[in-house]
N, C-alpha and C positions, 0 to 999 in steps of 0.2 A: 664654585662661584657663590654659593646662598652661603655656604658658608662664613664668607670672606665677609659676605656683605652683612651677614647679620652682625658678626662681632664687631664690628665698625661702625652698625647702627646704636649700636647698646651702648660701645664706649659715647658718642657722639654726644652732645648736649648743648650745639646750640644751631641754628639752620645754617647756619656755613658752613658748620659739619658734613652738614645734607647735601652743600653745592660740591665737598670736595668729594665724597663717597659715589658722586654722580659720574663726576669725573671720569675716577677711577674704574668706576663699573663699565662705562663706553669704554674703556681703553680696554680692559682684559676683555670684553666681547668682541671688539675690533671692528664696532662699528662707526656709523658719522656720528650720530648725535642720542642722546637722550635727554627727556624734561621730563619731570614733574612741576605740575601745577596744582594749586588746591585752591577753590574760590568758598567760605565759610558762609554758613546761614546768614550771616548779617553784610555779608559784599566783599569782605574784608578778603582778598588776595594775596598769593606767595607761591613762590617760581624759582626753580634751579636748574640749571641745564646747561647744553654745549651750543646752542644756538649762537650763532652769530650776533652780538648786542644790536647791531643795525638792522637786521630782521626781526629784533622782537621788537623794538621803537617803532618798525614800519608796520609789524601786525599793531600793535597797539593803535596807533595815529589812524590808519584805517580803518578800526573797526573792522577786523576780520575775526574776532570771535561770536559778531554775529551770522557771519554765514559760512564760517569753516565748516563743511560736510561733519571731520574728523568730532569736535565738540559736540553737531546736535546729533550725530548719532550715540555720542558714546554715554549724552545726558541722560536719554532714554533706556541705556542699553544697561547688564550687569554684568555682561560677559566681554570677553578682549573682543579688539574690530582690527580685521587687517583692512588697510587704505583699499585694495583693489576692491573690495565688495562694496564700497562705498559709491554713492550716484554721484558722480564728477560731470553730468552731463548738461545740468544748465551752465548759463554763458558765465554767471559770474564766479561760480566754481571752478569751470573750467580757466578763468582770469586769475583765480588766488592760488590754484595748484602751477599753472608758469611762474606767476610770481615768487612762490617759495620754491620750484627749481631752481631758480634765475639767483637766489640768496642762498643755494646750496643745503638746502632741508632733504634733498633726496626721493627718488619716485617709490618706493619701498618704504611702510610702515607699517606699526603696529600700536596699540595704544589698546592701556586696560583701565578702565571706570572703576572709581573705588566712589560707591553713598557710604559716606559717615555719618557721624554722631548727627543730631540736632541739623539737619540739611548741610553738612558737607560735602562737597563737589571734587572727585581728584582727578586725575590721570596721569598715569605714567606712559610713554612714547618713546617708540626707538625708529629711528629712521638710517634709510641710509639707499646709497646708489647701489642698485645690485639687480641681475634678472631678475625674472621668475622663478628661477630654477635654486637659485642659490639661497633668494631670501625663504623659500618655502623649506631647505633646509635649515637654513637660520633658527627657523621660528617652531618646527619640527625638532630639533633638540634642544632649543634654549623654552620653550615655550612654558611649561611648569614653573621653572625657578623665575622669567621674568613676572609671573602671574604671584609669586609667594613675595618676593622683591618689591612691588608696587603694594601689597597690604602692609610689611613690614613697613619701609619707606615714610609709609599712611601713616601708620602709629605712630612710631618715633614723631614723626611732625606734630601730630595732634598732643604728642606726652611735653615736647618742646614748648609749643606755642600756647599750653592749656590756656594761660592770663589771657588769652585772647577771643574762647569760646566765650558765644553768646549767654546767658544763663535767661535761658527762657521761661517764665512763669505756666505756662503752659503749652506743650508739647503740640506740635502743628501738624496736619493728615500730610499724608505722602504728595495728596493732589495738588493742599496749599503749597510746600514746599516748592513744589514743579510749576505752578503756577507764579509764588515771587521771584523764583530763580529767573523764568523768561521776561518778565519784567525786568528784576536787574540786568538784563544782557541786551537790554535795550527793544525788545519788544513792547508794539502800543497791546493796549486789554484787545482788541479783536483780534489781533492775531495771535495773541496765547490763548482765548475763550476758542477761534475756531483750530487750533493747533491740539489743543486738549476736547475739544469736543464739546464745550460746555456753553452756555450761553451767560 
């Protein structure tokens, strides 16, 4: 597979490249779906994946990338996150995870956090309906190559999209970063001051 996918990434040159390689890559893993998302230091967004159009219009319009579990853990995080470790147990968590069954996202996933350049934001995600028992396989042999797949991925996008990095005059601490990102995603200043700890 990494193989297939890197030469695909290299030929590629332009993000539809990126939606078709997406594709392709769910099909030969034989799973429901995969995304990549990337949100840039400056807000600027881009997305490819197998999701149903009418489940991303409906995340979108809701506002569920402020309270998707899957996001704020993975903002924080620099290592992959399987869904189960995830706290799904307040009420409105527990409301967005029926609602992306109900749109066929799958009760199994995985998602790996890529920081880039200049506060870039990424993740790559694979879902899919399956036990425990199967997905823990899944993710047990594919887990390396989807972990080298999502930095590749990463690249190619950022080598594609360069015209579109920020060119910041000077370079912002990890804290500012983390600090505009929860602002842009729709947090007010207290709850990113008490979310980061700062006053």
């Amino acid at each position: 597979m990494l193989e297939m996918v890197a030469g695909q990434l290299e030929a590629a040159g332009s993000l539809s490249d990126l939606q078709k390689i997406v594709v392709g890559l769910r099909d030969s893993l034989g799973i429901d779906h995969i995304v990549y998302h990337w949100v840039s230091a400056d807000g600027e967004q881009y997305g490819c994946g197998t999701y149903d159009p009418v489940w991303v219009q409906r995340y979108v319009d809701r506002e569920y990338l402020r309270i998707d579990p899957v996001i704020l853990a993975c903002f924080k995080r620099y290592h992959p996150v399987d869904w189960r470790r995830l706290d799904w147990s307040s009420r409105v968590a527990k409301a967005f995870r029926q609602d992306a069954l109900e749109h066929g996202v799958g009760n199994q996933g995985y998602s790996v956090p890529i920081h880039g350049p200049s506060g870039q934001f990424a993740l790559l995600t694979l879902s899919h309906m399956a036990d425990d028992k199967e997905w823990d396989t899944f993710v047990g042999l594919q887990q390396r190559e989807i972990i080298l797949v999502a930095h590749y991925l990463n690249t190619k996008a950022l080598e594609i999209a360069s015209s579109r990095a920020p060119k910041l005059s000077k370079p912002l601490s990890p804290r500012q970063v983390d600090t505009l990102t929860y602002l842009a995603m729709g947090y007010s200043r207290g709850q990113v001051a008490e979310m980061l700890a700062i006053s």
